[in-house]
FIKEPA-324643 format. One record per residue (C-alpha): z, x, y. Coordinates in pm, 1 decimal. Each point is the difference from the previous one (the first is absolute). Layout:
BEGIN
        Z        X        Y
        Z        X        Y
...
# end
This chain:
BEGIN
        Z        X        Y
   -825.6   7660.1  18843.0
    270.9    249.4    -36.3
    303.8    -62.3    159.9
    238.5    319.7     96.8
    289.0     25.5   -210.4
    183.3    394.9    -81.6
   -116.8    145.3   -332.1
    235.3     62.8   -253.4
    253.3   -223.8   -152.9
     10.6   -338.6    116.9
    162.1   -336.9    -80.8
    113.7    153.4   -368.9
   -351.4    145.8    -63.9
    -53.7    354.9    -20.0
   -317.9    103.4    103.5
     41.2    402.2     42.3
   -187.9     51.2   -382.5
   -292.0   -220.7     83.1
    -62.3    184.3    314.9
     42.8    337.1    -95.8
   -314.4    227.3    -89.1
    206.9    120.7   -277.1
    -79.1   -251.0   -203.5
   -380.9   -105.5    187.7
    -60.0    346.8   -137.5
     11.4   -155.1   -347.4
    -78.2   -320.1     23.1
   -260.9    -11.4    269.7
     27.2   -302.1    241.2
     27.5   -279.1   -298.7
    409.6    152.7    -39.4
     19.2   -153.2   -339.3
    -39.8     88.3   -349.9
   -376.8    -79.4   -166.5
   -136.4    -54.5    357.0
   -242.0   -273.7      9.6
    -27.2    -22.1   -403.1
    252.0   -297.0    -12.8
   -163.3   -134.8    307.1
   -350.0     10.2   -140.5
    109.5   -148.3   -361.2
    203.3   -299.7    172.8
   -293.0   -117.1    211.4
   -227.8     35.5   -294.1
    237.8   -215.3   -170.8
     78.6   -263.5    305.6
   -390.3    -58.6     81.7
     50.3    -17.2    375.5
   -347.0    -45.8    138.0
   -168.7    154.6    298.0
    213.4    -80.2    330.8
    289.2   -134.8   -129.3
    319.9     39.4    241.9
    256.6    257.7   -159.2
    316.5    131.1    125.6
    150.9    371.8    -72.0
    339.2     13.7     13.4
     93.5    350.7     90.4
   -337.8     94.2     77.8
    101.0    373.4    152.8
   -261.6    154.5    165.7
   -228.4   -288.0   -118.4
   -200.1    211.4   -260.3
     28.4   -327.7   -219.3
   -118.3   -228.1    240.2
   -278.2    256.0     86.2
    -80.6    -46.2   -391.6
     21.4   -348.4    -46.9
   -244.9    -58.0    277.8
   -272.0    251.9    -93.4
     21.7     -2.1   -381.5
     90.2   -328.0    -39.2
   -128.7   -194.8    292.4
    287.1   -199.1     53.5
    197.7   -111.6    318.3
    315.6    235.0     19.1
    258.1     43.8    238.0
    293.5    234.3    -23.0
    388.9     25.0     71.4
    171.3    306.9     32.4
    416.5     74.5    164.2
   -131.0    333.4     78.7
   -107.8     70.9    346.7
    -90.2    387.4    -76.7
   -211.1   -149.7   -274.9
   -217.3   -286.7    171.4
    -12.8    240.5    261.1
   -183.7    233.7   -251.3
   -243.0   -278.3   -187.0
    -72.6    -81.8    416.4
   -197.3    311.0     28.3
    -63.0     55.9   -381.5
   -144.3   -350.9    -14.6
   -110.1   -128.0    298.0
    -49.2   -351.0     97.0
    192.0   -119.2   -368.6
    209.1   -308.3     39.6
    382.3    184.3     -0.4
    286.6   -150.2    137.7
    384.7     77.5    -12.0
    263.6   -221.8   -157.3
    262.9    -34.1   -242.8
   -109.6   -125.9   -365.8
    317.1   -215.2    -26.8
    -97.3   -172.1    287.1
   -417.1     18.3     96.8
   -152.4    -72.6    337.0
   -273.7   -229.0   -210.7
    -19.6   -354.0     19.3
     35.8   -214.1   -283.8
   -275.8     -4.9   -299.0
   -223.8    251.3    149.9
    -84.6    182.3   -276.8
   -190.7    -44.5   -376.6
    219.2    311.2   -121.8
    244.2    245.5     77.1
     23.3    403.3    -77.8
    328.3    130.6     -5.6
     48.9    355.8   -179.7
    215.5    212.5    -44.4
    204.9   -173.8    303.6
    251.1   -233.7   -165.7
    286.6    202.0    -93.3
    -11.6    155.4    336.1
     96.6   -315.9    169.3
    362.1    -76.6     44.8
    -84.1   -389.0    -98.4
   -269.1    -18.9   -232.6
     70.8   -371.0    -48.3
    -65.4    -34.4    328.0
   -313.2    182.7    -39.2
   -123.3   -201.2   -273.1
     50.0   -323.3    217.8
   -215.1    145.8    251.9
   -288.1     35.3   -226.7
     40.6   -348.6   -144.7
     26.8   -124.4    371.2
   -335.1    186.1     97.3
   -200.9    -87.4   -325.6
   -230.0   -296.7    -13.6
     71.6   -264.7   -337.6
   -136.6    194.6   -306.8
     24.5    394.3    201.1
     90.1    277.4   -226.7
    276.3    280.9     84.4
   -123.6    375.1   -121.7
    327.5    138.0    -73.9
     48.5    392.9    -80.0
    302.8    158.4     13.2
    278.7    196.9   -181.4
    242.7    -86.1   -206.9
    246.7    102.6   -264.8
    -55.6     -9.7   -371.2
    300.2     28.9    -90.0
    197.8   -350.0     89.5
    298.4    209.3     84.0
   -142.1    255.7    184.7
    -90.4   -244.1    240.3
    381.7      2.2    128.6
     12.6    353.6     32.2
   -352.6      7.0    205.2
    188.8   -248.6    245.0
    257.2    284.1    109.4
   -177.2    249.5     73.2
    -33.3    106.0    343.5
   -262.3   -218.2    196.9
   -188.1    366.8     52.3
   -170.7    -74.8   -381.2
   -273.3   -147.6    -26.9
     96.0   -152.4   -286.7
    355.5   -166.4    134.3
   -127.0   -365.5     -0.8
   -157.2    -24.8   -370.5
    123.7   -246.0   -259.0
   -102.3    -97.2   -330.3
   -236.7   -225.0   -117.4
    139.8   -306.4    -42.3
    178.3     51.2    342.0
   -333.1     45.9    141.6
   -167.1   -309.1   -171.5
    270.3   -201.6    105.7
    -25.9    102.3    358.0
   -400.6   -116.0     25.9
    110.7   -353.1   -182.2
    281.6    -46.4    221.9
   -213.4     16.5    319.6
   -245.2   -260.7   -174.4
   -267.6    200.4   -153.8
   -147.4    -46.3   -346.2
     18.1    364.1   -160.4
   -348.8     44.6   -232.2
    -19.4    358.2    -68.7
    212.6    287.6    -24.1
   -133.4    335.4   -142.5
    218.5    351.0     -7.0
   -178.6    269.1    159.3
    253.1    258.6    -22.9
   -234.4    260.1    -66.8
   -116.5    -16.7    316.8
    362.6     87.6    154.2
     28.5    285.0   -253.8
   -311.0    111.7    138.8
    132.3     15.4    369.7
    299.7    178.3   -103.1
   -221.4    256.6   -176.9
   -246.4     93.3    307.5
    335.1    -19.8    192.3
    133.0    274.9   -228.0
   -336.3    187.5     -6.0
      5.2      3.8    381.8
    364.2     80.1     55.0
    148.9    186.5   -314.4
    222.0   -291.0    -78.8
    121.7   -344.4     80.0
    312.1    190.7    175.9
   -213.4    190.4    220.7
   -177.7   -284.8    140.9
    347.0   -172.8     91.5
    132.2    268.5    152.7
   -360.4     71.6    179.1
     35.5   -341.8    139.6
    384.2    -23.0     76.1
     95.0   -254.6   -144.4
    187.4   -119.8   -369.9
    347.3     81.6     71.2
     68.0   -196.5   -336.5
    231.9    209.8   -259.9
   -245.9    109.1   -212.6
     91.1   -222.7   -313.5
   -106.8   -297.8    196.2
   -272.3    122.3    186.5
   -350.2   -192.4   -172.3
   -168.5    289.3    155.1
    170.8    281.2   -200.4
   -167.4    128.4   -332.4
    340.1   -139.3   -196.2
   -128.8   -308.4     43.7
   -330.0      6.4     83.7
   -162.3   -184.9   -301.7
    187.7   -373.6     76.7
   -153.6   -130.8    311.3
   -349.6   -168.8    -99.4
   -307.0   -182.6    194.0
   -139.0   -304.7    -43.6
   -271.4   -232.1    119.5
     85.7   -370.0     59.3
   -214.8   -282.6     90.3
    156.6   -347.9     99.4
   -126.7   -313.8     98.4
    119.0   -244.3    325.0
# end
């Protein structure tokens, strides 16, 4: 089901980046650093059998659920804000379970699922405790949350992320202990965290090999209106923000 709703920024999440070949160019359809490599090494990990009912939170054009289903035969369903991207994964992927809702607040009943994707989508939202409710709601007793997202390395830097313009990408991250704090507030037992910074470094690299530079790719897309000392995107700061895995239990 997708429901209309205008592209764009909506409800405090920007969505312009996600849906802009600029960075599709790069990234493909997965839109995050390391593609399905975290994916792949957190199921491995979480020994989710055949058919087991998983939710991804931010699904896009539903290239995950497309690859939870055939690679790992298991029951997936996706949520996506964007219209101009279920829209997409419609045609791309037709006949995959899609629908449209907000993550702070999921059109899912109660306990439906065994475990819950959500990458590279929480410091988008403009409530992530909120999110991280939502997946405890949804999650049977004893479902895992596979967490990936940015954050910032440096504790302080994790104030200065939090002013720069909502254009970043990187505007919502926060350091680690905010970030472990936030998944045992909503109720979930945190069991692994790994840094996989290297795989954000990585991103930032192809980004520079297809653009000329970090700059260029901004200004391609429109959008970091940030001063350039506190724009994460800008080579002056470029080596701070990091990526990590997370896996918590309900």
């Amino acid at each position: 089901m997708v429901v209309a709703m205008s592209s764009g920024q909506s409800g405090g999440l920007n969505l312009n980046l996600y849906e802009s070949p600029l960075l599709r160019a790069v990234t493909g359809p997965i839109l995050r650093p390391g593609g399905f490599d975290l994916t792949d090494r957190s199921l491995a990990r979480c020994g989710l059998a055949p058919g087991t009912p998983v939710l991804d939170i931010g699904c896009g054009t539903g290239a995950g659920v497309d690859h939870l289903r055939k690679r790992h035969g298991l029951k997936a369903v996706g949520v996506d804000l964007s219209t101009v991207l279920l829209r997409e994964g419609a045609l791309t992927y037709p006949g995959s379970p899609l629908a449209q809702g907000r993550a702070e607040q999921l059109p899912l009943p109660d306990g439906a699922f065994d475990a819950v994707v959500c990458e590279c989508m929480l410091s988008l939202s403009p409530d992530p405790h909120a999110v991280l409710r939502e997946v405890r709601r949804v999650l049977q007793p004893g479902g895992v949350l596979i967490l990936t997202d940015v954050y910032a390395r440096i504790p302080d830097h994790g104030q200065m992320m939090g002013r720069v313009s909502a254009h970043c990408c990187l505007q919502g991250a926060v350091d680690r202990t905010t970030a472990e704090s936030r998944v045992a507030d909503a109720g979930l037992d945190l069991e692994v965290w790994e840094d996989h910074t290297s795989l954000l470094k990585q991103l930032a690299a192809q980004l520079v090999w297809t653009y000329g530079s970090l700059d260029a790719f901004w200004s391609a897309l429109g959008r970091c209106d940030a001063t350039e000392d506190m724009c994460p995107a800008r080579n002056t700061c470029g080596s701070r923000p990091g990526y990590y895995l997370a896996v918590a239990r309900k």
